[in-house]
Structure formats: structure tokens, C-alpha cells
C-alpha positions, -999 to +999 in steps of 0.1 A: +409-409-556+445-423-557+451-405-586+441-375-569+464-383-537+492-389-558+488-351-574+492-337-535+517-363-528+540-345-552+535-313-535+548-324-501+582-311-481+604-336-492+615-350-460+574-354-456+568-374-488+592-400-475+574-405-437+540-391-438+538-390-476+548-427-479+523-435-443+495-424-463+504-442-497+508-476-479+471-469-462+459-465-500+473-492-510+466-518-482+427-505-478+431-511-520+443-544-515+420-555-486+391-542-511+398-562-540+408-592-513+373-592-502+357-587-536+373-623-542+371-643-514+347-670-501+316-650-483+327-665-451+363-651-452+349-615-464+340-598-434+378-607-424+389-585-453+365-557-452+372-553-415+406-549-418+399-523-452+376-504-424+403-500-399+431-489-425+407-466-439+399-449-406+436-446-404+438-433-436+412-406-427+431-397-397+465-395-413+454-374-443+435-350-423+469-347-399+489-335-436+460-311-441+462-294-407+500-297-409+493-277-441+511-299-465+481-305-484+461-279-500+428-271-490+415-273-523+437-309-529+421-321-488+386-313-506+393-329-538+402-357-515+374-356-492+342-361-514+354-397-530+367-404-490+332-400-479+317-419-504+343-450-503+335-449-465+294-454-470+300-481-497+323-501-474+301-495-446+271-512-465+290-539-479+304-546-448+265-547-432+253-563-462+278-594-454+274-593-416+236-595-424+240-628-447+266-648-422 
């Protein structure tokens, strides 16, 4: 999926890539990093990371659907982009449940 954000990314208005371009590549990388974070910490400190994962990727959502409308990105790239986005957003969903359930 980051592979495939960094195809549009290249695509952008210049001046874009370097505010709303570089917005949504921090979110990639932070709900990344909060991901991987959880993956391995203590069960008690989990939720902590996947919570924060949650609310970057919601942001994440948000922001890349504002380039879509704004019409920097393709609606063929947005689509590309869409199906893994849904999919991330389940898994975290039940991982984040599946923790919440064992605390």
C-alpha cells in the first residue's frame, strides 16, 4: 500500500507534494510505526499503540480522500489505494478488539 502511495505521490503539483504530499507520508509512516510498536510491546502497553495507529489512520483516510477530491490523485491511483485501506482498517479493528477483549 505504501508502495502504491508513493507511485501517486510522485504525481502531485509540486508545491502539494511538499504540504499535503508530505501530511499524508508522515500518517503512513507514524500509523507504520505505531503498527510494528504494538506488534512488540508488552500486551498491557498494546492497546496504547494500536489506539494511537487507529486515530492516525482515520486521519490518513481523511487526508487522502481530501487529495482525491482536490483531484491530485487519480481516481484509478485513490482506488488502487482504497481496497488495501479497507482491509488495514478491519485488521486493526480486530486486533485492537482482540486485545481490548484479553485486558
Amino acid at each position: 500500500m505504501y508502495k502504491a502511495w508513493q507511485g501517486a505521490l510522485n504525481h502531485f503539483p509540486r508545491l502539494t507534494r511538499y504540504t499535503l504530499g508530505s501530511k499524508i507520508d508522515l500518517l503512513f509512516c507514524d500509523v507504520l510505526e505505531n503498527i510494528l510498536l504494538a506488534a512488540y510491546s508488552p500486551r498491557n502497553e498494546k492497546f496504547s499503540f494500536l489506539r494511537q495507529a487507529n486515530m492516525k489512520f482515520d486521519a490518513l483516510k481523511f487526508f487522502l480522500t481530501m487529495a482525491w477530491e482536490l483531484k491530485y490523485i487519480e481516481t484509478k491511483k485513490f482506488g488502487a489505494l482504497s481496497a488495501p485501506l479497507s482491509e488495514v482498517g478491519k485488521m486493526l479493528g480486530k486486533w485492537m478488539l482482540s486485545v481490548k477483549e484479553h485486558s
